[in-house]
VOPAGU-2260 file (C-alpha; in pm, 1 decimal, decimal comma):
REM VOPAGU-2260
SITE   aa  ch    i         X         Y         Z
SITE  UNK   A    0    2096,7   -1901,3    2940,6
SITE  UNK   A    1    2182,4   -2027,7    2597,4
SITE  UNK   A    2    2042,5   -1856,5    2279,2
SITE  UNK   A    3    1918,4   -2114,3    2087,9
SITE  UNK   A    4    1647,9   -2092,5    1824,1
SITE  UNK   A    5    1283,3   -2072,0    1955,5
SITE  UNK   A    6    1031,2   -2223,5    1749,6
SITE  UNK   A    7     662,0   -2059,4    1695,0
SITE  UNK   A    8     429,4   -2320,0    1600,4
SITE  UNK   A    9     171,2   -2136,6    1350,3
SITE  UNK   A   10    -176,4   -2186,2    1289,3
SITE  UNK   A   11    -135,7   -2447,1    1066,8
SITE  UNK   A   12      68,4   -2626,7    1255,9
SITE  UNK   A   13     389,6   -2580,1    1091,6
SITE  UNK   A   14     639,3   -2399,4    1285,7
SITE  UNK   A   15     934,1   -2080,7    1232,1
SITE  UNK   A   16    1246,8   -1997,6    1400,9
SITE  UNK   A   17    1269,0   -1672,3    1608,0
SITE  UNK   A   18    1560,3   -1584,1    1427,1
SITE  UNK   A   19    1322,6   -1606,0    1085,5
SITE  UNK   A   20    1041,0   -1415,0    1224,8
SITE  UNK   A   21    1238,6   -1136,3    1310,7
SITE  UNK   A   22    1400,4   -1151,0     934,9
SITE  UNK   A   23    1078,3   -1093,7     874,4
SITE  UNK   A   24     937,2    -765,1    1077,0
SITE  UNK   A   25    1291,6    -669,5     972,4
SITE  UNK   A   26    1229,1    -661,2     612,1
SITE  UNK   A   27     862,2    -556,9     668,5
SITE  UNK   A   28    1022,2    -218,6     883,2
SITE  UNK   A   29    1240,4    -188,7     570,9
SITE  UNK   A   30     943,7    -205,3     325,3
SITE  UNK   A   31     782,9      66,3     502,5
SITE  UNK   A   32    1062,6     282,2     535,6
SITE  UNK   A   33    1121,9     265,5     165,3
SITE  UNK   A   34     721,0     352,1     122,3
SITE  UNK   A   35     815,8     680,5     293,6
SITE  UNK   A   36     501,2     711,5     456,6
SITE  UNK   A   37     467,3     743,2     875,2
SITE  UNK   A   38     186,4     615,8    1026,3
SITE  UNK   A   39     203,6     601,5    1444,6
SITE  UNK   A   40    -139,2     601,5    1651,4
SITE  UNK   A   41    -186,8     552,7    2031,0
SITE  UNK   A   42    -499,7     381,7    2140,4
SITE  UNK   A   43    -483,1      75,1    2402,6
SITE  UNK   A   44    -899,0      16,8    2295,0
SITE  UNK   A   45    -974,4    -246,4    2042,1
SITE  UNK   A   46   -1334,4     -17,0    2008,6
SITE  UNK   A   47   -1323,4     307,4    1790,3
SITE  UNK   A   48   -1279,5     653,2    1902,2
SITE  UNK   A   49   -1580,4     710,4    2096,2
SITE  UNK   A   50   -1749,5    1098,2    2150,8
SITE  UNK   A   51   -1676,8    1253,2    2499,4
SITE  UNK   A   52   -1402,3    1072,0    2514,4
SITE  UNK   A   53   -1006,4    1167,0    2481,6
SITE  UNK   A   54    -938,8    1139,8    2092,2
SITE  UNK   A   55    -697,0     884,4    2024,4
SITE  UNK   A   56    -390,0    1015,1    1882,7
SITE  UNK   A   57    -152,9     972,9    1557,4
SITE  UNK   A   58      73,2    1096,4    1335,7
SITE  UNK   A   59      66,8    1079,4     980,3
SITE  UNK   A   60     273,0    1232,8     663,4
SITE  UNK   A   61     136,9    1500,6     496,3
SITE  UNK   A   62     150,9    1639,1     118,6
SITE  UNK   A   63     315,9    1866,9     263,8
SITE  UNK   A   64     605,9    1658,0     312,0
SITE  UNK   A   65     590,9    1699,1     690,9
SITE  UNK   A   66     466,7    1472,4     992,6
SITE  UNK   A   67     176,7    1608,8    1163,8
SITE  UNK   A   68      68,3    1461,3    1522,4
SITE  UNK   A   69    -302,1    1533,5    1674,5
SITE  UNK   A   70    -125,6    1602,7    1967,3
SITE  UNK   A   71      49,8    1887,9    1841,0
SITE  UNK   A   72    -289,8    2062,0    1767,3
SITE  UNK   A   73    -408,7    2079,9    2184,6
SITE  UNK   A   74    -564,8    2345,9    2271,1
SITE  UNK   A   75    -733,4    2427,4    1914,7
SITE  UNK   A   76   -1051,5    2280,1    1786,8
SITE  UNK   A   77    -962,0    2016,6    1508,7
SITE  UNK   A   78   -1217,2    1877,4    1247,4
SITE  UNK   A   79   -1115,8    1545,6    1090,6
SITE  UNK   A   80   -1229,0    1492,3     763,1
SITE  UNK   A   81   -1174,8    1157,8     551,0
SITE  UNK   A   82   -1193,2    1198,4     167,6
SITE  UNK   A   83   -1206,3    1024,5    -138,5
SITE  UNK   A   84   -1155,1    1197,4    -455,8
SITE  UNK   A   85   -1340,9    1021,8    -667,1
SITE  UNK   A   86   -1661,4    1001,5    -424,4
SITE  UNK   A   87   -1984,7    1127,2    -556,8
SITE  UNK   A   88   -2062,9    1214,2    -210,7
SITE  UNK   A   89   -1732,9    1438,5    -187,1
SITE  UNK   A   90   -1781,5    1581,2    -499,0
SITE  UNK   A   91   -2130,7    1703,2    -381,4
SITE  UNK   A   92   -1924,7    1939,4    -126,1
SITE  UNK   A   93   -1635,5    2034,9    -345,5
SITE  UNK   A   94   -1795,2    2096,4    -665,3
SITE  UNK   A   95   -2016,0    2310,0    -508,1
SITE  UNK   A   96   -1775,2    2475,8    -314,3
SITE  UNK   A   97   -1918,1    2429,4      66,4
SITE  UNK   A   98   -1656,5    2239,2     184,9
SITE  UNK   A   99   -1410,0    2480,4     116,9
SITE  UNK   A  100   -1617,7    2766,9     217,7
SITE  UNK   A  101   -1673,7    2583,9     583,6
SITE  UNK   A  102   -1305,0    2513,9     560,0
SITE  UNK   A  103   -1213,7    2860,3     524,3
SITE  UNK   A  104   -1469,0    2977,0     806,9
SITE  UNK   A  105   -1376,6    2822,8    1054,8
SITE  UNK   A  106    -993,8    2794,6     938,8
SITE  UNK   A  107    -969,3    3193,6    1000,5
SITE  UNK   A  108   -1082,0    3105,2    1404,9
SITE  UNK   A  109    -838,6    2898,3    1459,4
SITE  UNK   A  110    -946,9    2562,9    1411,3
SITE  UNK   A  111    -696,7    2356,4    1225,3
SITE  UNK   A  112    -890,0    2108,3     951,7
SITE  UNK   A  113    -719,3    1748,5     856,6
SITE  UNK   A  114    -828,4    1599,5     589,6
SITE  UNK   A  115    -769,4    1217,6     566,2
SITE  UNK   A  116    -721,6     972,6     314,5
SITE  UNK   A  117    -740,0     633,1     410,8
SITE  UNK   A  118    -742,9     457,4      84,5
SITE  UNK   A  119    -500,2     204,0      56,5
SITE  UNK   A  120    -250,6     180,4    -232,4
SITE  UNK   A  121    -436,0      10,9    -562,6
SITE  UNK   A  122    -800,0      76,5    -427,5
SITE  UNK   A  123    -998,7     380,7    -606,6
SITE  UNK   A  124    -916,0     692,8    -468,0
SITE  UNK   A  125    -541,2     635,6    -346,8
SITE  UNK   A  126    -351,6     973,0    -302,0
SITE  UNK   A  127      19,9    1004,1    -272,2
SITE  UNK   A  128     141,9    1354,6    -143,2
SITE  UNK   A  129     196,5    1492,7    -496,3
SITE  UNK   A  130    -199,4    1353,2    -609,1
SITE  UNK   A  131    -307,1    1579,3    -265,5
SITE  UNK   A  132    -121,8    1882,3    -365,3
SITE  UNK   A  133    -263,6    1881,0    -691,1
SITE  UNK   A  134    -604,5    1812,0    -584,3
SITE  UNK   A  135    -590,1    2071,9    -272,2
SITE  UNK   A  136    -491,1    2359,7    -572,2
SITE  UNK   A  137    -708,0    2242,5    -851,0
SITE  UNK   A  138   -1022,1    2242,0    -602,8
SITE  UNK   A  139    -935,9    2514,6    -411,0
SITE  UNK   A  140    -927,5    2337,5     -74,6
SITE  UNK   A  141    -871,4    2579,7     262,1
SITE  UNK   A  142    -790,7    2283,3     488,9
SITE  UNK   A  143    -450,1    2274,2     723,1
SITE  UNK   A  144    -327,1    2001,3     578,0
SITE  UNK   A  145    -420,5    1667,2     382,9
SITE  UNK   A  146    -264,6    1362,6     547,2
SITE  UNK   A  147    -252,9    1026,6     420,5
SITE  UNK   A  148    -326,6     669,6     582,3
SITE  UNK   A  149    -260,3     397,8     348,6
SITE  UNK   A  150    -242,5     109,7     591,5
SITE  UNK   A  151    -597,0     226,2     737,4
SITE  UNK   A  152    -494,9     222,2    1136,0
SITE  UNK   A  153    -599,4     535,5    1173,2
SITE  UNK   A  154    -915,0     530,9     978,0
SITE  UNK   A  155   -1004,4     225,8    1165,3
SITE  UNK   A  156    -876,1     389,2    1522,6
SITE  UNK   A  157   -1156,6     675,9    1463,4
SITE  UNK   A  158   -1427,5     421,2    1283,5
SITE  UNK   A  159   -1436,7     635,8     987,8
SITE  UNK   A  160   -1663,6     416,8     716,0
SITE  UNK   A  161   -1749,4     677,6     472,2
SITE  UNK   A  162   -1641,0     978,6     228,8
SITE  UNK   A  163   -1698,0    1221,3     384,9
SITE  UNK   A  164   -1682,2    1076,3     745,3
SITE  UNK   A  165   -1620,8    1407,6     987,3
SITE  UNK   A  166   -1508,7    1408,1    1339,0
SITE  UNK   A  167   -1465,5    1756,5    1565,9
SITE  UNK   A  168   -1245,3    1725,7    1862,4
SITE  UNK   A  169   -1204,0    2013,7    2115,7
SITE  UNK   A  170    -910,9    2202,3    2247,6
SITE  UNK   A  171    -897,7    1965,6    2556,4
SITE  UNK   A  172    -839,9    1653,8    2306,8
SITE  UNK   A  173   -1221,7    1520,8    2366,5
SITE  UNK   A  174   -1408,5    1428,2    2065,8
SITE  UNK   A  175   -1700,0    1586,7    2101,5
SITE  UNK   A  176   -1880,8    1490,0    1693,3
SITE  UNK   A  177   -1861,1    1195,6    1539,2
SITE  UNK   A  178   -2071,9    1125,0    1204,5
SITE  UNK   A  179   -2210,3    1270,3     861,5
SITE  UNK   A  180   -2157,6    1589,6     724,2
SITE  UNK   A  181   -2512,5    1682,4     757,9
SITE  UNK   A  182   -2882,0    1556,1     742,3
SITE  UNK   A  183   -2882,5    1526,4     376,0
SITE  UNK   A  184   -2778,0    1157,0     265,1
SITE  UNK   A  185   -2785,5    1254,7    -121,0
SITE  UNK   A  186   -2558,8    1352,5    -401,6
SITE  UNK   A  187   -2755,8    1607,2    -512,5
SITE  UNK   A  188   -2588,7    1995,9    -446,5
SITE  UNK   A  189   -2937,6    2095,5    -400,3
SITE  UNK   A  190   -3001,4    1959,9     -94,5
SITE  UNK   A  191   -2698,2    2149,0     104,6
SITE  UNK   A  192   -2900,9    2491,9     140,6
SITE  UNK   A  193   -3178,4    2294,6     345,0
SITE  UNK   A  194   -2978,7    2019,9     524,0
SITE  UNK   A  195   -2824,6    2075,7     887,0
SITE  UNK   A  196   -2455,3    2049,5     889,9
SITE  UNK   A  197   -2351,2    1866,2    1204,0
SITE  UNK   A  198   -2009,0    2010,8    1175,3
SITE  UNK   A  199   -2076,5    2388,8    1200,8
SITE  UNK   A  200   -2299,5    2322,8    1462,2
SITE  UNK   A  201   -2096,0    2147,4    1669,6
SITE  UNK   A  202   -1821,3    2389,9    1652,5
SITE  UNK   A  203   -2067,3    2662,9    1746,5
SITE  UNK   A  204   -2192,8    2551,8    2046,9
SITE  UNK   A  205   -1854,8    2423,5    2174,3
SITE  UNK   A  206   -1755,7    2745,3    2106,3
SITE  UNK   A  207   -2013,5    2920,3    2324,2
SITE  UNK   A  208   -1986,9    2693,5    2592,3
SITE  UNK   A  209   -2311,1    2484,6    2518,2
SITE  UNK   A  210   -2327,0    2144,7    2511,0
SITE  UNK   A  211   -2308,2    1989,4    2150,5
SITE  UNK   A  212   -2732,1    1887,8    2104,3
SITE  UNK   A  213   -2645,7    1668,9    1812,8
SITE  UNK   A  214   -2277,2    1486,6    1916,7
SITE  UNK   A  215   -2317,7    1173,3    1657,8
SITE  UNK   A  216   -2492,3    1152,0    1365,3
SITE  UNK   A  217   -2528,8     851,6    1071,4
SITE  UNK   A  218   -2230,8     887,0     833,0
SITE  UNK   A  219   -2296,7     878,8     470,5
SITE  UNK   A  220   -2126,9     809,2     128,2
SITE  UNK   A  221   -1861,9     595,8     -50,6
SITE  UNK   A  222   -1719,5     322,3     164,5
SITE  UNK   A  223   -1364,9     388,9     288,9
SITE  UNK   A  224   -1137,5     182,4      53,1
SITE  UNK   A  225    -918,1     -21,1     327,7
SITE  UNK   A  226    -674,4    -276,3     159,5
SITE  UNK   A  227    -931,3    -518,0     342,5
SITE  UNK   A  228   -1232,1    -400,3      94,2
């Protein structure tokens, strides 16, 4: 069989060589590379991560430096948490301390705590691994380990459309919570001491063996800042 050039006729209706579209995933690999952030996610479903189902997984950098795989984490609880610095609704939990102390809690049994930022480079509230580590020690922050998601896929694998946006998957990899924080849409501090949070409680009852009696809830806050927002 020869190997001459194969022509892709686009969309509108001009056409590119084979040989010129793979200049171009080369240079787009290279881009990335240079970017230094890794993002890798399995799921074959064009629908988000869906409760009582497996929980899709991925890999993303840390501030740490390091690459940290869901998959790594089976056989521990995990609670996913996507953040925005600068949202009102994530400074309602951090200024007031009660995401750290939850953090710590439930930290010191085991269960490992990601916390993800999926705000795309130029949008408010990008992080790079030095902005994370800076944050984590000024605030005070007990999670495992902030990772980042520039590009979004994972953000948009789980469905996550808010700050904070919280997800709790269980040591057999099923995601078993999938919304807000708590029962409290607000900003205001005040409300924390009388609102349900969804997240405790559904690491609780896993823990005991009981069904989860509240496994979604509506998330709340800033809009994740995708590079499509």
């Amino acid at each position: 069989m020869g190997h001459g050039r194969i022509k892709v006729k686009l969309r509108d209706g001009g056409c590119v060589s084979s040989l010129y579209m793979r200049k171009i995933i080369f240079t787009a690999l290279c881009l990335g590379a240079l970017v230094g952030v890794t993002v890798s996610a399995e799921n074959t479903s064009s629908e988000p991560a869906t409760v009582r189902q497996p929980a899709p997984d991925f890999t993303l950098q840390g501030s740490d430096g390091k690459q940290h795989s869901l998959s790594e984490y089976k056989g521990k609880y995990v609670v996913l948490e996507w953040t925005n610095p600068n949202c009102p609704f994530v400074h309602k939990f951090y200024d007031s301390g009660t995401m750290q102390a939850l953090q710590t809690k439930e930290t010191a049994r085991g269960v490992v705590w990601l916390r993800i930022n999926s705000g795309a480079v130029g949008h408010d509230g990008y992080q790079t691994a030095s902005d994370l580590t800076s944050y984590a020690k000024e605030n005070h922050v007990a999670a495992t380990v902030s990772l980042m998601d520039p590009d979004g896929t994972v953000g948009h694998m789980y469905g996550a459309r808010t700050t904070p946006d919280m997800y709790v998957i269980d040591p057999k990899g099923v995601l078993i919570y999938a919304g807000g924080i708590d029962n409290k849409p607000s900003t205001d501090a005040a409300d924390i001491a009388t609102a349900k949070n969804y997240v405790a409680a559904a690491l609780k009852e896993s823990m005991a063996g009981e069904p989860v009696a509240t496994p979604t809830a509506r998330p709340y806050g800033c809009s994740v800042k995708y590079a499509s927002n």
